[in-house]
C-alpha positions, 0 to 999 in steps of 0.5 A: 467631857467633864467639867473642870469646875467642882461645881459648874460656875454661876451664869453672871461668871461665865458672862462677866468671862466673855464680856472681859474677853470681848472688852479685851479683843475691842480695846486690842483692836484699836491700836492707840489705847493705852493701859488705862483705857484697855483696862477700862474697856474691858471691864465696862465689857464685862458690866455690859455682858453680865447684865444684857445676856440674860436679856439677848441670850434667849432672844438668840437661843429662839432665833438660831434654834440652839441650847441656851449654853451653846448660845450663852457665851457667844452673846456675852463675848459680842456683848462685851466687844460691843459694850464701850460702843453702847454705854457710849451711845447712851450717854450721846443720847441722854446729852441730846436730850437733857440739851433739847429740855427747855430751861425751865425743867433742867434744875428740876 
């Protein structure tokens, strides 16, 4: 089948794509978001998918022994379903650690 695309779009589109859908079916999952955060969750979707698939895609590529395109958009779209989960836990993180400093290093 041909592709419906005079050219065939680049990598990060088909990311940012998934990513946004994966953002959307998260917030759609959660029935007290509101627009704002639907929104909101959907582009930090997108934002994580576009940066970590060309990072999970090929580990997933070896793994399941497919072609990278095949591979590709379903790490984006889980990536983006889980992308609000992992940027949360990393400022969780980063509060724990800039809270455990002693005071003497925090206006550094």
């Amino acid at each position: 089948m041909a592709s419906p695309f005079p050219t065939d779009p680049p990598d990060w589109l088909l990311a940012l794509l998934a990513g946004l859908g994966g953002g959307v079916a998260r917030a759609l999952s959660r029935p007290e978001i509101g627009a704002f955060r639907l929104v909101a969750t959907s582009l930090v979707g997108g934002v994580t998918a576009v940066y970590l698939t060309p990072v999970v895609a090929p580990h997933a590529q070896r793994a399941l022994d497919l072609p990278l395109s095949a591979v590709s958009g379903g790490c984006g779209f889980l990536l983006g379903y889980a992308g609000l989960t992992l940027c949360d836990a990393l400022i969780r993180r980063a509060r724990r650690i800039i809270d455990d400093e002693p005071p003497a290093r925090r206006g550094r």
